[in-house]
C-alpha positions as CSV (number, residue, x, y, z in Angstrom):
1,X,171.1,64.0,174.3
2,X,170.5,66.7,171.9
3,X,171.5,65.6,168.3
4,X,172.4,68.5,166.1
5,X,172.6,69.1,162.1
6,X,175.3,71.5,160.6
7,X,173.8,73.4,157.7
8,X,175.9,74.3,154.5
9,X,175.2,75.5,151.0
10,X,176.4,71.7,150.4
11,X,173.8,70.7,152.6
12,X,170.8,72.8,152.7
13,X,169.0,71.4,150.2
14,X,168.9,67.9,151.6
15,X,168.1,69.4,155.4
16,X,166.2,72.6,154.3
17,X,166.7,76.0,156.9
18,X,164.1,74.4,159.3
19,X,161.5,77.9,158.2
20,X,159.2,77.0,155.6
21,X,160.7,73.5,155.6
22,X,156.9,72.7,153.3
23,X,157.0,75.3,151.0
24,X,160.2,74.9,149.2
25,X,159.1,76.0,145.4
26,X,157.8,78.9,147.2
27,X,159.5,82.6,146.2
28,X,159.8,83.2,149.8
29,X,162.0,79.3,150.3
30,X,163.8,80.6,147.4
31,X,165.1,84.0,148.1
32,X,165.9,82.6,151.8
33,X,168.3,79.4,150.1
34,X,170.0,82.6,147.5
35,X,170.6,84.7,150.5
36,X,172.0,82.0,152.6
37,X,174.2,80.7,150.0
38,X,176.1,84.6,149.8
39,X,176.0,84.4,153.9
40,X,177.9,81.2,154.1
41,X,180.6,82.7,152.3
42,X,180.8,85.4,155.1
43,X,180.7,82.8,158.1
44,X,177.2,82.4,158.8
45,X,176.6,79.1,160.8
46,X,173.1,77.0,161.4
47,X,172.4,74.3,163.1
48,X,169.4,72.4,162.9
49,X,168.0,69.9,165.8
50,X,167.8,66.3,164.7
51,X,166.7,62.8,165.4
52,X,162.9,64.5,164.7
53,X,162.7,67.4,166.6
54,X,162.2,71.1,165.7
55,X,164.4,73.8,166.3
56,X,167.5,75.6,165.0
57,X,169.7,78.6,165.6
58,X,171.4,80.9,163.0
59,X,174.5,82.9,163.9
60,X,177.2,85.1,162.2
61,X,180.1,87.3,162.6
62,X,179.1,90.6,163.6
63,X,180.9,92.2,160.7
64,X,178.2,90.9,158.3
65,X,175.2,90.5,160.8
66,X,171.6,91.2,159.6
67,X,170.6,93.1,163.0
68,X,171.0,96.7,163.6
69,X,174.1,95.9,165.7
70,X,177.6,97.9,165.2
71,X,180.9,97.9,167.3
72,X,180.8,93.8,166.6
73,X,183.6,93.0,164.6
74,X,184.7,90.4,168.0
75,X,181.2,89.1,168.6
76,X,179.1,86.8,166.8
77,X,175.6,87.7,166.7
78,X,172.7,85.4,166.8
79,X,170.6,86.3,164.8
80,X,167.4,83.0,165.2
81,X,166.9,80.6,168.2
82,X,164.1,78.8,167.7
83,X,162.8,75.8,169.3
84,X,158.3,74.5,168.4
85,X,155.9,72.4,169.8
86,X,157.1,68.9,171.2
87,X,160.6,70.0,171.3
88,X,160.1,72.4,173.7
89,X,161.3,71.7,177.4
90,X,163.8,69.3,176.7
91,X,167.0,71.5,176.8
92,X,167.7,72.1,173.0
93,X,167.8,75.6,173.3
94,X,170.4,75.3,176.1
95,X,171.8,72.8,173.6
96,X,171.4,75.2,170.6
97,X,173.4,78.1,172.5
98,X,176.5,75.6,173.9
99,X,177.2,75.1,169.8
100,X,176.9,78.6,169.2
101,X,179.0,80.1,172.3
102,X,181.7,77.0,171.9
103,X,181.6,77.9,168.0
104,X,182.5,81.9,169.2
105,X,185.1,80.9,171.4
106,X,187.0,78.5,169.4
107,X,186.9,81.0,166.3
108,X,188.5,83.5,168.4
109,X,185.8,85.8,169.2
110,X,185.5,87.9,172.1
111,X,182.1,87.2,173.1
112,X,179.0,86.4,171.7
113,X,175.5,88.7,171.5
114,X,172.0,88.6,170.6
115,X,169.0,91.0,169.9
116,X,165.8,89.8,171.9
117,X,162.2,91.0,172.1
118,X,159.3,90.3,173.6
119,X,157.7,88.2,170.6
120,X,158.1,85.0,169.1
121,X,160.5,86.2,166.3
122,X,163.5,86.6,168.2
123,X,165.9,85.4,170.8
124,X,163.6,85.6,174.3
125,X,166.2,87.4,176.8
126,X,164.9,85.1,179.6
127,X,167.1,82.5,178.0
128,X,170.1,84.6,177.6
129,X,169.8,85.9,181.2
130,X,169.8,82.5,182.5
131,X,173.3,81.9,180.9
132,X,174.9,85.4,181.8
133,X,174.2,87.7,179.1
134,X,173.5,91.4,180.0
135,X,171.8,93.7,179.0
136,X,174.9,96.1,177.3
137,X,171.8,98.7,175.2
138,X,168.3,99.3,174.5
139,X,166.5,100.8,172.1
140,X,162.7,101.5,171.6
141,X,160.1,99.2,173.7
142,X,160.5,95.6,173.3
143,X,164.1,95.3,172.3
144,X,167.3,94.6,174.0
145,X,170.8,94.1,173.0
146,X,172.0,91.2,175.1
147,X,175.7,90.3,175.1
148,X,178.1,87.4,177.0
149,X,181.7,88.5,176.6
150,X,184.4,85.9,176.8
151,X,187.0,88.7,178.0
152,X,187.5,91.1,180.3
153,X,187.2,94.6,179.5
154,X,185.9,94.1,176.3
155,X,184.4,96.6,174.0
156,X,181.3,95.8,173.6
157,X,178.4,95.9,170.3
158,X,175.9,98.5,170.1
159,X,172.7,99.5,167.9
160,X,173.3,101.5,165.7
161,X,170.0,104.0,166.5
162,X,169.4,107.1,164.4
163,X,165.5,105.2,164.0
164,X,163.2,108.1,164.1
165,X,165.9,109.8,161.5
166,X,165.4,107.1,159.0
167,X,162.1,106.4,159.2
168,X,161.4,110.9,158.3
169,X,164.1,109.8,155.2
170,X,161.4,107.1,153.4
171,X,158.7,110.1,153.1
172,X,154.8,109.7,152.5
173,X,152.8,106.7,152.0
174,X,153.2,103.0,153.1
175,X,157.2,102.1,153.2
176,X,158.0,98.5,153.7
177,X,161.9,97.6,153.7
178,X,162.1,93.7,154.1
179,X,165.3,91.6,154.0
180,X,165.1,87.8,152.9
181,X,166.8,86.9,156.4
182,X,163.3,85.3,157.2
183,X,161.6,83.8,154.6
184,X,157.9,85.0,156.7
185,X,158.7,88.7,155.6
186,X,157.4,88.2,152.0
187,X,154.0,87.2,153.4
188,X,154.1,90.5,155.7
189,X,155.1,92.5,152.9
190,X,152.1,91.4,151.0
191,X,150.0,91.6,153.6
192,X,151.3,95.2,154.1
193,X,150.4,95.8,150.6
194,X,146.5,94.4,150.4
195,X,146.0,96.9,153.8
196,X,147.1,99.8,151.7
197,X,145.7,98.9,148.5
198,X,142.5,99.2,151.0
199,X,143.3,101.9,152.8
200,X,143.7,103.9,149.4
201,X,147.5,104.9,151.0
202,X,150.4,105.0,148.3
203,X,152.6,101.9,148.8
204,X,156.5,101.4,148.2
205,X,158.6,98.4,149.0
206,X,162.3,98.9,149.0
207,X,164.4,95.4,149.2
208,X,167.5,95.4,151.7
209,X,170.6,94.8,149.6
210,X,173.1,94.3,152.1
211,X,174.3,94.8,155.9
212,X,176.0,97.4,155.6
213,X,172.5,98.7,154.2
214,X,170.4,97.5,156.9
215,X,172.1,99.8,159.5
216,X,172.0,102.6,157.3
217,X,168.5,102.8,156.2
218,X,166.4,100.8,158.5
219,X,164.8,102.3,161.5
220,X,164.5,99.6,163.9
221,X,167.3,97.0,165.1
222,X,165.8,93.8,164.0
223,X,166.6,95.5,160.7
224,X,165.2,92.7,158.1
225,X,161.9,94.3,158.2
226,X,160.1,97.5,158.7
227,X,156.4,99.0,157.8
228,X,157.0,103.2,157.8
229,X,153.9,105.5,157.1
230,X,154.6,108.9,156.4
231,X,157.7,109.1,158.1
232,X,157.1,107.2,161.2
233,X,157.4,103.5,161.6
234,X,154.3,101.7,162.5
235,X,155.9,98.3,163.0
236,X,159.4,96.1,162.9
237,X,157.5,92.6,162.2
238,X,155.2,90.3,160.7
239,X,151.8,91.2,161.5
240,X,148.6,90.2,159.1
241,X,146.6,92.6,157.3
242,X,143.9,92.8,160.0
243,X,146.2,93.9,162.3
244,X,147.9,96.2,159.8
245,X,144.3,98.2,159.2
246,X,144.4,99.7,162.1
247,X,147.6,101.3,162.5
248,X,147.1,102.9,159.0
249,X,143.7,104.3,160.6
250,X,145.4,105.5,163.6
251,X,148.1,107.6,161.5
């Protein structure tokens, strides 16, 4: 039996957000516990697995999801599932979804979605596919928009695209939007700023304030994080600086 922890701003200082669960004087534990504490507020849910193990899923009404994701004012979005190490193969992550989905339904929402990717930072679509989700769009390589309606005939989320558009708006030089959605991005942010500093490549780093701001500036659908050299994005997520090098040479 999977054993789950309901996270609140009453209780995530006693539980922690499961990311960076060490680190907690850390700016990057910080900005994470000040931006869930204004997400609460707008119905973001997390539930963290208990009784020792590791994993956790975070989830909100569409209306105020951190993904590129419009059209999902009836949906919650997903925006984490995340299950490590020991924990893994024991059916928490089927566990993990059941609270999510039954959370949806009962809340009246029409269905439930997730972004996926193939890497480690995201929902992995295998899992969704496995429990009826379908594809409903894609966008560049790597992404899908996966969704599980509770309806018929409903109308369903979509990104909001425009990418190539608003990566040509951030101009020349190194760009880095980051959101503190995950609390990894301020490492990648740095990281993205040493490999310019030594790449002799003009850096800016533009924080996302909101949303609503995500979908409007941010040329990828994860949406909490981008790296854009001269007008053209070079990559959506964490990478370390000696991965970074050579994409700047490449451009």
């Amino acid at each position: 039996m999977t054993n789950l922890i309901t996270i609140t701003n009453d209780t995530v200082e006693k539980h922690g957000f499961f990311c960076k669960m060490s680190a907690r004087k850390t700016l990057a534990w910080r900005r994470k516990r000040a931006w869930l504490a204004d997400r609460f507020q707008e119905g973001l849910q997390m539930r963290l697995l208990d009784d020792g193990e590791r994993g956790f899923i975070e989830f909100m009404p569409g209306r105020h999801a951190w993904r590129g994701i419009e059209n999902a004012a009836n949906f919650m979005i997903i925006h984490c599932l995340w299950v490590v190490g020991k924990s893994k193969g024991k059916g928490h992550a089927k566990a993990l979804l059941n609270d999510a989905e039954s959370y949806a339904r009962a809340h009246g929402f029409q269905g439930i979605a997730a972004l996926t990717s193939s890497g480690n930072w995201i929902v992995d679509r295998h899992i969704l596919e496995a429990r009826g989700y379908a594809e409903v769009d894609t966008p560049a390589p790597g992404y899908a928009l996966m969704a599980l309606p509770f309806e018929h005939d409903v109308s369903m989320p979509r990104l909001v695209g425009k990418w190539d558009e608003k990566a040509k708006a951030l101009g020349d030089g190194l760009t880095v939007l980051h959101s503190a959605q995950c609390p990894y991005l301020e490492d990648a942010t740095q990281h993205a700023k040493d490999a310019a500093a030594e790449a002799g490549i003009p850096f800016n780093v533009s924080e996302i304030a909101s949303a609503q701001d995500l979908r409007d500036r941010v040329p990828n659908p994860y949406g909490v994080f981008s790296m854009v050299l001269n007008g053209q994005q070079i990559a959506s997520h964490y990478l370390l600086k000696k991965q970074i090098m050579p994409l700047l040479a490449q451009s």
